[in-house]
VOGU-3710 file (C-alpha; in Angstrom, 3 decimals, decimal comma):
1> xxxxxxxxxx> 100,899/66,993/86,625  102,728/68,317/89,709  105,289/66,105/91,941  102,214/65,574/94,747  99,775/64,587/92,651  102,197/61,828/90,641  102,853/60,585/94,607  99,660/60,155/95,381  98,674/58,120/91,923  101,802/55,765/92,607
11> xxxxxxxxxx> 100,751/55,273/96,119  97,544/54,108/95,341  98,224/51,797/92,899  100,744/50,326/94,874  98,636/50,139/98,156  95,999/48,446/96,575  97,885/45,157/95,823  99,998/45,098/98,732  96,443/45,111/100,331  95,035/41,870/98,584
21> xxxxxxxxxx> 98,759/40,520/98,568  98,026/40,901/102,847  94,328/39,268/102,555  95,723/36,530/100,237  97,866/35,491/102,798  95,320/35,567/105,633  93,059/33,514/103,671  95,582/30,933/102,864  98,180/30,520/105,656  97,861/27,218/107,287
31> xxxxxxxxxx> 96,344/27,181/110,916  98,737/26,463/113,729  99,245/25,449/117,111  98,747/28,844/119,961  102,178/30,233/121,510  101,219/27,972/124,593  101,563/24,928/122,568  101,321/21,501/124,575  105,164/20,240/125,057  104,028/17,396/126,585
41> xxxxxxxxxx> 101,882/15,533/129,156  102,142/12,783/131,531  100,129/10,504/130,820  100,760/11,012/126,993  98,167/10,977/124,388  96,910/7,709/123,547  99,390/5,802/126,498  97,388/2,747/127,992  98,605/2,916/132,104  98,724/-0,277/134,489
51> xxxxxxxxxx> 98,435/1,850/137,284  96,320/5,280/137,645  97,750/8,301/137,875  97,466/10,277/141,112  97,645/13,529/138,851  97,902/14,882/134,989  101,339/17,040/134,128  100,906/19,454/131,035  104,008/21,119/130,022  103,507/24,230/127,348
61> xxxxxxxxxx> 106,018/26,050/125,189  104,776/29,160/127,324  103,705/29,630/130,338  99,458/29,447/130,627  97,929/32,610/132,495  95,833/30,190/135,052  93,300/33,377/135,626  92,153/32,993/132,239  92,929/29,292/131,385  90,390/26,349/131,628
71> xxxxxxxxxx> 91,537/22,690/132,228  89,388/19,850/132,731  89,602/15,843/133,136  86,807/13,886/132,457  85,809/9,674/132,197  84,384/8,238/129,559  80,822/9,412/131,161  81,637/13,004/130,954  81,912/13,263/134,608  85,011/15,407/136,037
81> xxxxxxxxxx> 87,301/13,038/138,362  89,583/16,208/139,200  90,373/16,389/143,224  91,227/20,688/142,696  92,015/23,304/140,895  95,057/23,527/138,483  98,224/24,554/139,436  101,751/25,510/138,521  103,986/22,691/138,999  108,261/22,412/138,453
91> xxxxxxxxxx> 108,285/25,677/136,696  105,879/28,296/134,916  105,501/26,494/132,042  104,179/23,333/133,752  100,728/22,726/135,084  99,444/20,052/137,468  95,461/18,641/137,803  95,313/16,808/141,051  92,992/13,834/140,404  90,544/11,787/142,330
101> xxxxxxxxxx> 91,028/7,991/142,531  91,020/6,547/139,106  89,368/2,383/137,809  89,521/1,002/134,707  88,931/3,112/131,835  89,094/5,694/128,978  90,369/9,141/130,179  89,971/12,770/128,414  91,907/15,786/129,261  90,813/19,121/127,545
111> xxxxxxxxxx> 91,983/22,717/128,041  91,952/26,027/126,881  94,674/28,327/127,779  95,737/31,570/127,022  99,603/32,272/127,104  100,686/34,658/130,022  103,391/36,142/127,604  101,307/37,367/124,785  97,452/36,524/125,244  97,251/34,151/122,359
121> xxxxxxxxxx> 94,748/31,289/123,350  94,757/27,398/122,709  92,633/24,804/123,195  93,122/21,138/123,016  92,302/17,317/124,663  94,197/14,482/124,648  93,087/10,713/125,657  94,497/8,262/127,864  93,281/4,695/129,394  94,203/2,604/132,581
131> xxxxxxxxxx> 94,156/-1,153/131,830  92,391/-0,189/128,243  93,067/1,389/125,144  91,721/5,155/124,937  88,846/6,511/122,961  90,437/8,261/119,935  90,327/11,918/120,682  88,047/13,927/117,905  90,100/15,376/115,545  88,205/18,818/115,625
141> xxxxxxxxxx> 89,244/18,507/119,440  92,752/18,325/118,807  95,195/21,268/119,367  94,825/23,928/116,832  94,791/27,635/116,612  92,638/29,490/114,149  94,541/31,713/111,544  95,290/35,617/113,379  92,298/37,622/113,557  92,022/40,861/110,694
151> xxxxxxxxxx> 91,501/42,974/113,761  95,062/41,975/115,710  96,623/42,096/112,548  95,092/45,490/111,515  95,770/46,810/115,168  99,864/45,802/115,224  99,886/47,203/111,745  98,792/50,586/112,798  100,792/50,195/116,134  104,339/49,785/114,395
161> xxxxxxxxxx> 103,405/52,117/111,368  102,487/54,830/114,497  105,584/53,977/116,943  107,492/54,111/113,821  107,022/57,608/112,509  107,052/59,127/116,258  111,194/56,762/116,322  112,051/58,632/113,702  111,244/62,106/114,893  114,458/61,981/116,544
171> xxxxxxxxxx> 117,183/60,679/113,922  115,631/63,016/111,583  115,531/65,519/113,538  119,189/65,368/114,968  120,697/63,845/111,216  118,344/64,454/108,412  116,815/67,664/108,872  119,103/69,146/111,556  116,270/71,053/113,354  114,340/71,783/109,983
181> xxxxxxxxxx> 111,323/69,541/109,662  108,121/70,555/108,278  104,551/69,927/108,938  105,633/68,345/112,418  102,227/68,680/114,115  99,825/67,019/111,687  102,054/64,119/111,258  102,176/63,508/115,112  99,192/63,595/115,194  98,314/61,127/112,279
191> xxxxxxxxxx> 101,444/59,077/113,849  100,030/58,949/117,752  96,244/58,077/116,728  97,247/55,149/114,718  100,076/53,907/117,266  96,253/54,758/119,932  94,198/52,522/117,715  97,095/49,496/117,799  97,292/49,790/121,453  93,765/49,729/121,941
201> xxxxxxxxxx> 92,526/47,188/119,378  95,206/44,691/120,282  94,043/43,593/123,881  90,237/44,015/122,298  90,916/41,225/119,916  93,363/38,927/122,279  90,391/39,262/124,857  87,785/38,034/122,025  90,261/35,539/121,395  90,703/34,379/124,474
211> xxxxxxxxxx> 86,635/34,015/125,202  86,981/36,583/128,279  86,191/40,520/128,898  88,737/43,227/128,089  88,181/43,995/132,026  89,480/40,059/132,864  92,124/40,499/130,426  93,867/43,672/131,538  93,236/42,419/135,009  95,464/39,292/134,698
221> xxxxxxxxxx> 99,372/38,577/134,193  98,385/38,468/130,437  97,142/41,959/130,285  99,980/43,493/131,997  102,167/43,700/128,500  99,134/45,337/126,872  99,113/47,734/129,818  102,387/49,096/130,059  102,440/49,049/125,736  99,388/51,509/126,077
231> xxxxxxxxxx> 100,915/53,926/128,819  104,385/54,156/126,606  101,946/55,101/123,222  99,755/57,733/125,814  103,476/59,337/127,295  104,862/58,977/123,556  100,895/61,102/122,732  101,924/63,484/125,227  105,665/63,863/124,187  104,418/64,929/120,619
241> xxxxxxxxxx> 101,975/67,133/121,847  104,518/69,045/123,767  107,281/68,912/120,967  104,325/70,097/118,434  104,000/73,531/120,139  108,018/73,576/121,228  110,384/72,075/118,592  113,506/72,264/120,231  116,309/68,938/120,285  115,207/68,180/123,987
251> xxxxxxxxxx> 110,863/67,910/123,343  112,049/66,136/119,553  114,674/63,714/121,633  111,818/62,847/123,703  109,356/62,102/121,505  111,680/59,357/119,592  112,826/57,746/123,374  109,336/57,582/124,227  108,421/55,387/121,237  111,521/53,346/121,542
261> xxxxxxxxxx> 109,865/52,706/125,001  106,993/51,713/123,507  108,334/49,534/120,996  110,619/47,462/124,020  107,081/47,104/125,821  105,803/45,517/122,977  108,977/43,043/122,504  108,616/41,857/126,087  105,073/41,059/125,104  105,983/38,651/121,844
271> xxxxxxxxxx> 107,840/35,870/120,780  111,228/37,114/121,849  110,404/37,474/125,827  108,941/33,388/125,762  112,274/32,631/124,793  113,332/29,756/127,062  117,110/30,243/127,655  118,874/33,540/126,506  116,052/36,038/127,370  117,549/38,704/127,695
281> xxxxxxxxxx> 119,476/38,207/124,499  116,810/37,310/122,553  114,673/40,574/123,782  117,699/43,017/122,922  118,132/41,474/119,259  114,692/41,857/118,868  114,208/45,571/120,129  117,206/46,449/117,976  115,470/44,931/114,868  112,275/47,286/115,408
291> xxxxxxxxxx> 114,267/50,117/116,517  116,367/49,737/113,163  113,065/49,593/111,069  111,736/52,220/112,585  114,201/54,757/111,667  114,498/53,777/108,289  110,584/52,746/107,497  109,686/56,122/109,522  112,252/58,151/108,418  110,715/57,679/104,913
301> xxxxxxxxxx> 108,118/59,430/105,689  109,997/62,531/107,655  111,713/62,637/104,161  108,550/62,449/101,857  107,163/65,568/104,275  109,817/66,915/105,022  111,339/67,603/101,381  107,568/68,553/100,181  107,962/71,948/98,588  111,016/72,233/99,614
311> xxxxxxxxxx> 114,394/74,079/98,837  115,676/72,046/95,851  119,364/72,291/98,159  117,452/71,264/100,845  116,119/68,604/99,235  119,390/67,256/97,996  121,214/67,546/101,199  118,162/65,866/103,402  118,509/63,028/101,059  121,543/61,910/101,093
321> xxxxxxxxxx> 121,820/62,025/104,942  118,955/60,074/104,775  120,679/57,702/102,166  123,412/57,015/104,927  121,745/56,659/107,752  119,217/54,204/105,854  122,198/52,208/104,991  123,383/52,082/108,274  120,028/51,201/109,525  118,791/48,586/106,794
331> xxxxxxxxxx> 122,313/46,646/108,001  120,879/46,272/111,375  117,697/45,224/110,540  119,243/42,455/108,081  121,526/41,086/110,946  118,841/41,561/113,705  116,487/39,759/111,420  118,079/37,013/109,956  119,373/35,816/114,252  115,418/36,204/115,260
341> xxxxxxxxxx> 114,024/34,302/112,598  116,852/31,595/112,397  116,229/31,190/116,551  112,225/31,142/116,112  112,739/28,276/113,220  114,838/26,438/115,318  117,803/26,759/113,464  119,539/27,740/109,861  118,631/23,891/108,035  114,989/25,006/108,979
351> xxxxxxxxxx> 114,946/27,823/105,890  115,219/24,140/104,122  111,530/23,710/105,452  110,253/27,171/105,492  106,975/26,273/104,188  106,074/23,414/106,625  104,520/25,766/108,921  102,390/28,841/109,020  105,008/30,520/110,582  107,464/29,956/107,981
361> xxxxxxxxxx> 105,186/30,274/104,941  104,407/33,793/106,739  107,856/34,513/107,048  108,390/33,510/103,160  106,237/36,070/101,776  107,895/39,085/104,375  111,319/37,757/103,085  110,151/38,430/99,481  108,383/41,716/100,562  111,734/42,972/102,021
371> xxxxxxxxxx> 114,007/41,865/99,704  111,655/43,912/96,750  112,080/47,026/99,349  115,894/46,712/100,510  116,022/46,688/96,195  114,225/49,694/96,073  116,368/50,826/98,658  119,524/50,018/97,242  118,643/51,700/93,191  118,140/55,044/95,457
381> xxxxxxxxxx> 120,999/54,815/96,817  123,558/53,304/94,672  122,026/55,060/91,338  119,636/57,577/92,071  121,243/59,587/94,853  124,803/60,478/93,261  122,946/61,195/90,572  121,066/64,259/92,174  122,610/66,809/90,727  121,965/66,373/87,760
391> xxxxxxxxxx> 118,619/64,987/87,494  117,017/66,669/90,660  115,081/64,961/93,573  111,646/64,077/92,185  112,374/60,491/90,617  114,245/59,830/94,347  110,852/60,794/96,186  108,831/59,078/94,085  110,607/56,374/94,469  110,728/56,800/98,321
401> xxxxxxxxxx> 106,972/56,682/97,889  107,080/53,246/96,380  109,216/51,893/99,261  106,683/53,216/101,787  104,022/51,003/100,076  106,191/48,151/99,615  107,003/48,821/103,775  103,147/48,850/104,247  103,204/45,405/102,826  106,025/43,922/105,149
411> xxxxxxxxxx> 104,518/45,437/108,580  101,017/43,826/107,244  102,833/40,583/106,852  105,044/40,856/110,537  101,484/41,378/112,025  100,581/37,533/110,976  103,603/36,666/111,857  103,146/37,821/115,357  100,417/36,036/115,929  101,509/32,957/114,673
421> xxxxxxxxxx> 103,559/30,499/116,765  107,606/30,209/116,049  108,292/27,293/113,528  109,871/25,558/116,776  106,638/25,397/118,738  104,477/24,217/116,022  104,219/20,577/117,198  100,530/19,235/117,105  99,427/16,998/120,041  101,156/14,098/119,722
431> xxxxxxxxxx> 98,838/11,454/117,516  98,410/7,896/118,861  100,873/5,959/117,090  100,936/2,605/115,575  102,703/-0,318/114,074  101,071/-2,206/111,585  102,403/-6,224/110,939  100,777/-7,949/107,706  101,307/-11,696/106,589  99,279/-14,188/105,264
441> xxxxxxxxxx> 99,652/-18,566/105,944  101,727/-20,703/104,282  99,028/-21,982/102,029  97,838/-18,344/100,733  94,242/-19,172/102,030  94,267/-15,639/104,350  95,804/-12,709/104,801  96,040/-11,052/108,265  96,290/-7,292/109,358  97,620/-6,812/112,866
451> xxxxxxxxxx> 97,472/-2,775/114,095  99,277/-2,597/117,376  98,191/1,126/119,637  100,093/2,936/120,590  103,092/0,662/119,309  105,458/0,863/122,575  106,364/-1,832/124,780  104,173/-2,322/127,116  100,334/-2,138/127,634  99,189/-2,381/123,769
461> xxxxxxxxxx> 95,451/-2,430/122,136  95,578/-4,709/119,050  93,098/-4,891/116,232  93,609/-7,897/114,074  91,773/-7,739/110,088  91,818/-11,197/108,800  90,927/-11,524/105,014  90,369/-14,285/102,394  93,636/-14,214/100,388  92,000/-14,062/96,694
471> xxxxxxxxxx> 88,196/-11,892/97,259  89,858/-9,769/100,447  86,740/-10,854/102,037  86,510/-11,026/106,063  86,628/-14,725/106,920  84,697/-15,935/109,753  86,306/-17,650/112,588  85,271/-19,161/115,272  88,922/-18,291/117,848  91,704/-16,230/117,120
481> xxxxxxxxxx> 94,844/-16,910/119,479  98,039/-15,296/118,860  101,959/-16,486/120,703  104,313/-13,789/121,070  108,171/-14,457/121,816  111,162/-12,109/121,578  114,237/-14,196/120,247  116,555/-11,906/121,655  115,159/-12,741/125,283  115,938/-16,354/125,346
491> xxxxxxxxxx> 115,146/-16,048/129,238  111,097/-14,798/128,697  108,821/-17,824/127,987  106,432/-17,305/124,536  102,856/-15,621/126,117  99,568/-16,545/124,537  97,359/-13,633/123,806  93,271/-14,083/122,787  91,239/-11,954/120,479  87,842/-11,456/121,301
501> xxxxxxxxxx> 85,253/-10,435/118,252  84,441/-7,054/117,107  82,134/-6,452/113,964  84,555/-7,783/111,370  87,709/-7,842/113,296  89,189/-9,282/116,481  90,332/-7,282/119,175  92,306/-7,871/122,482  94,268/-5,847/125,119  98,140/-7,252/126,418
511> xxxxxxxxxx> 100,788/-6,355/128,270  102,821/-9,228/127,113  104,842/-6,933/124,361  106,315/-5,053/127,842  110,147/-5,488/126,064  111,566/-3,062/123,123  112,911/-5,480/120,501  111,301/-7,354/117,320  108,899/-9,828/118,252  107,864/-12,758/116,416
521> xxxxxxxxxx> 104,112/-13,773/116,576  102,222/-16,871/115,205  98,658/-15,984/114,845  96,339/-19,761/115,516  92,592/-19,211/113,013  90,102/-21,826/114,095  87,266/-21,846/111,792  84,765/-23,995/111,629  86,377/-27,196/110,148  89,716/-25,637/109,625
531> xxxxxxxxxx> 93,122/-24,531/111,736  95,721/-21,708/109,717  98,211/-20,266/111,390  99,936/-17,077/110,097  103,507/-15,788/111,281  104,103/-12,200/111,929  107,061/-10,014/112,730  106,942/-7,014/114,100  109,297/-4,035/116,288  108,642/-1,925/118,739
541> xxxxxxxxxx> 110,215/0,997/120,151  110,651/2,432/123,663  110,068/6,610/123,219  113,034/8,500/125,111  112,012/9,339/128,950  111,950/12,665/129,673  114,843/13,369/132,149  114,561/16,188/134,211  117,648/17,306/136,959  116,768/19,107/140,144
551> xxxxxxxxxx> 119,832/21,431/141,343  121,101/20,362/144,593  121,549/23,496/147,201  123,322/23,121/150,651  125,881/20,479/149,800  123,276/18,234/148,502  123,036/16,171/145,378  121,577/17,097/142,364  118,399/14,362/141,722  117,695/13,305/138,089
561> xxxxxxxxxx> 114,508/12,455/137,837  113,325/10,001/134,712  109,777/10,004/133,746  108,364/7,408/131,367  105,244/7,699/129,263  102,900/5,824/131,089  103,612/8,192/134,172  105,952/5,630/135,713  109,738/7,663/136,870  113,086/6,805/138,254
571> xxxxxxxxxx> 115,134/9,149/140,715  118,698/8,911/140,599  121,657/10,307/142,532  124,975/10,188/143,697  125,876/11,097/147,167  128,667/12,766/147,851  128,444/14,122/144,383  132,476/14,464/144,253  135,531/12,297/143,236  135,941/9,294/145,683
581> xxxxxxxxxx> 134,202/6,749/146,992  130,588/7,304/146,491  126,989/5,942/146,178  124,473/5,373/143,426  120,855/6,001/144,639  118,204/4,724/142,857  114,280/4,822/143,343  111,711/3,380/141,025  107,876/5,419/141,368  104,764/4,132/139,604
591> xxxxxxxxxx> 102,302/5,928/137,895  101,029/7,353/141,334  103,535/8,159/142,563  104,251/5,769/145,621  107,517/3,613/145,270  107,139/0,731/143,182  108,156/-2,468/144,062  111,441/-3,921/141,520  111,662/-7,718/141,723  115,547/-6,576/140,082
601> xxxxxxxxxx> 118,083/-4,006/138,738  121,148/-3,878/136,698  122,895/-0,700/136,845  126,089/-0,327/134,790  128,256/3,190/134,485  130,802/3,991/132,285  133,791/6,256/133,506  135,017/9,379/131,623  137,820/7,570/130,460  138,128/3,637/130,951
611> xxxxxxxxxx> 135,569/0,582/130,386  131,925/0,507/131,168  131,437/-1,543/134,471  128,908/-3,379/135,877  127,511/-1,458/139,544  126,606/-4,370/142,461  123,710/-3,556/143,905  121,789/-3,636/147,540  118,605/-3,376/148,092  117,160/-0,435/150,620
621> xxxxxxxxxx> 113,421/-1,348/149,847  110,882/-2,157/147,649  112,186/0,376/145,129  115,200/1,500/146,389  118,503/0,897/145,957  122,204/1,738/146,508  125,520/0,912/144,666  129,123/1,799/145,224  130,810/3,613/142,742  134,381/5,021/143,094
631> xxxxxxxxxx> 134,236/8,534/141,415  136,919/10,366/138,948  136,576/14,149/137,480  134,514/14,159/134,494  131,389/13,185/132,720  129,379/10,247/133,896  126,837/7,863/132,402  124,856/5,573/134,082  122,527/3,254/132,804  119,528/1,493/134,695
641> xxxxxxxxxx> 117,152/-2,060/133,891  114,909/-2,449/136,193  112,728/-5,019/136,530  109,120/-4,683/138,530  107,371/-7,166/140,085  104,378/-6,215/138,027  104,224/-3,982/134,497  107,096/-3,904/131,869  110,425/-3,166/131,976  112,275/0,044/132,692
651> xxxxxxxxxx> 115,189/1,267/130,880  117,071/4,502/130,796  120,396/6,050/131,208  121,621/9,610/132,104  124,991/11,705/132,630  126,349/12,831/135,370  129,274/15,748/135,899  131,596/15,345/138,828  133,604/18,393/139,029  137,058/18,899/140,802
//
């Protein structure tokens, strides 16, 4: 049997499992959110609003291409209340739906975008009610994105298996061979029509994705990445064609820049150019990383062709410069890798969790992939290589073989990956949530079930179960009254809050529990002959605000703006922004977005060094006001309770730096 022959056999029977080892995964990974994953949205899923919002706020992980994306806002009729078209709000990434004026109701938003930065699509709705509880949203509407499609996958397979052999045209060119490859032509050509079928195939399958024509695709911001990939592979096509006819250093030289051209087109189309702080950074790591595989993954196949009936001194000497520069180059693509996939996880205790996502479960089986080739790898060099001499280069080659299929494997598995989301993004809408207070009466006669949505203080649907205490039953009754207090707030008189009937439970809608605290409730059952009264307990937590701050520019203050999740926000600033004597300015908004009126306000700050004091304040107008503060160099904190004249409390603090 010769040396080809034996090649071909091993090849093929290790293809053919890292084949259903690909389709296993495919089958099995867990569907996750799209790249332009929700963030969040004001109103929030499931929030119950006292006052209607002039507009809806979505905020995604990526910025949405608004050519190709569809948004929508609908009442509980189906009708569409928008007032216009979407549009970009604070930043890329943010997207505003003006909306007409809004009663009393049950709200749906639903979208479908596709991400500017790499055409992956998502679609979603969320649910929110003014002066009632929402409908639930469906769960098969809910944010999801199906599992990547065989086709991308196949397509970025043959893309980096393509850009990879035309890379390494160069290093072994210049360091392997020194000018003395074989067979050049038909591999550039078998190179440049699969690195053509990637570049086509991929915008074909994003635009399928995406529900729009390859002609709308290319034509927006999305397509633009899948553009300027394509012309890098058809200059890279030309490059080889040239060097084919003309192997000299310059046309080989070329041929390798042009695909490392390619390859940085394609990083500024993935995960690494949505990268929301360190860009640039992010996009170098990650072009160094495919650069690095491609002259080691590519140069194995320069060395499998190029050694092919060759010189047995050739041979030899071709493989151990190989054997170096592989070295070299497997380093980088460790360190390159192991930054990219600790920043897409969102940190090194995420490996902890590496199979809570599809992502991560993806990224589990290429870990295991590469650490069975970088073995491989390292027996070749460590053993086989100085060992050439004396037992020849066929069991090196063969072996060389092997890693090829094992590399077929990993760039089969990075092509999920790339069209999954990054561990970090994969955050499903947020679900309505609850908190749930059982008890029963003194006497053990009935139990009671009390389901408070969405849990927060203020505006709050709940859905009382009562139950005979022995059968578990429904009892009938004929009213259902509940008291609420808050022992912390001696100050707030007890509120009385009645159920009204639904099927087997009782139901009722309150915006007594407007205070974050535990509460203590006495449920009142009047049955027909009969009064039980059950005592409940139960806490509930204020979500964090999202704070935003708005840079100041020509010598004015930066604003902090602090939005709360039913829509409501407080702007805060201090004016001058410098150590002295200065003023606190701060403005309460409601829901849509005029000023809302604040019956009070306690504002207290705490100095960089030195006790936290209590801030006297004046009143500007309804929702405005003003306090002295007397300034030092450092970092700030402020915190604000204020009280409206109508709806719950607000809460929040934030920091402030006053440089020199």
């Amino acid at each position: 049997m010769t040396w080809s022959s034996t090649r071909i056999r091993t090849a093929l029977r290790l293809v053919v499992p890292v084949l259903v080892l690909l389709g296993t995964i495919l089958v099995f990974i867990e569907p996750a959110a799209a790249h332009a994953a929700l963030d969040s949205s004001s109103p929030e899923q499931g929030a119950i609003l006292d006052e209607a919002p002039r507009d809806v706020v979505l905020r995604f992980t990526d910025a949405p291409d608004l050519s190709l994306s569809q948004f929508e806002v609908v009442d509980g009729s189906g009708g569409s209340i928008t007032a216009g078209p979407a549009r970009t709000g604070a930043n890329e990434r943010t997207i505003e739906l003006p909306l007409r004026p809004l009663g009393e109701g049950s709200y749906k938003i639903s979208y479908a975008v596709v991400s500017a930065v790499d055409g992956h699509s998502s679609t979603n709705a969320i649910s929110f009610g003014v002066g009632v509880a929402p409908d639930a949203t469906p769960a098969a509407e809910q944010e999801s994105y199906p599992t990547p499609a065989p086709s991308a996958v196949a397509g970025r397979w043959a893309l980096y298996w393509g850009l990879a052999i035309l890379l390494a045209t160069a290093t072994s060119w210049f360091v392997v061979f020194r000018g003395a490859m074989r067979h050049v032509g038909p591999t550039f050509a078998v190179a440049w029509s699969l690195a053509a079928i990637g570049a086509i195939v991929l915008p074909i399958s994003a635009a399928i994705a995406a529900d729009v024509t390859v002609v709308d695709l290319l034509a927006s911001s999305t397509g633009g990445p899948f553009m300027r990939q394509a012309i890098a592979v058809a200059v890279a096509g030309v490059a080889a064609l040239v060097a084919s006819r003309r192997r000299t250093s310059a046309t080989m030289g070329i041929v390798g820049a042009a695909a490392a051209v390619a390859l940085l087109f394609h990083t500024l189309g993935g995960h690494a150019a949505a990268a929301e702080s360190g860009r640039a950074i992010a996009v170098a790591v990650q072009w160094l990383h495919v650069v690095a595989v491609g002259v080691w993954i590519g140069g194995l196949v320069w060395l499998v062709i190029g050694c092919r009936r060759a010189d047995p001194d050739v041979q030899s000497a071709a493989i151990r410069r190989f054997s170096r520069l592989a070295t070299v180059a497997l380093a980088v693509v460790l360190v390159t890798g192991v930054l990219r996939s600790v920043d897409l996880l969102g940190g090194w205790a995420e490996y902890l969790h590496l199979l809570a996502t599809g992502w991560g479960t993806a990224l589990a089986w290429k870990l295991a992939l590469f650490a069975l080739l970088a073995a491989t790898a390292a027996w070749n060099h460590f053993v086989r290589v100085p060992r050439l001499d004396r037992s020849g280069s066929t069991g090196v080659l063969r072996s060389v073989v092997v890693e090829i299929a094992i590399a077929a494997g990993v760039f089969g598995v990075t092509g999920v990956l790339a069209g999954l989301p990054p561990a970090y993004e994969v955050e499903s809408t947020p679900t309505v949530e609850r908190v749930v207070a059982s008890g029963a009466d003194f006497g053990t006669t009935t139990r009671a079930q009390l389901v408070i949505t969405p849990g927060r203080p203020g505006p709050n649907l709940l859905d009382l179960g009562l139950t005979d205490f022995d059968t578990g039953s429904p009892i009938e009754a004929r009213r259902v009254s509940m008291r609420v207090e808050l022992p912390s707030r001696s100050d707030l008189r007890p509120e009385i809050v009645e159920f009204e009937p639904a099927g087997d439970r009782w139901r009722a809608t309150t915006t007594a529990l407007g205070i974050p605290g535990t509460w203590d409730a006495l449920l009142t059952v009047e049955q027909a002959t009969t009064s039980t009264q059950i005592p409940l307990s139960f806490e509930l937590v204020a979500p964090p605000p999202d704070v935003t701050v708005s840079q100041g520019t020509n010598g004015l203050p930066d604003i902090v703006t602090i939005t709360f999740s039913d829509a409501r926000s407080v702007q805060a600033y201090v004016d001058p922004d410098r150590p002295g004597a200065s003023q606190l300015h701060i403005t309460a908004y409601g829901a849509n977005g005029t000023e809302l009126p604040l019956a009070s306000i306690d504002i207290e700050a705490t100095p960089p060094s030195g006790p936290t004091e209590a801030l006297e304040a004046t009143r500007l107008s309804s929702g405005h006001f003003v306090a002295p503060v007397e300034l030092d160099v450092g970092s700030w904190r402020f915190a604000i309770v204020a009280e409206p004249k109508s709806g719950t409390e607000l809460q929040a603090t934030f920091d402030q730096e006053i440089a020199a």
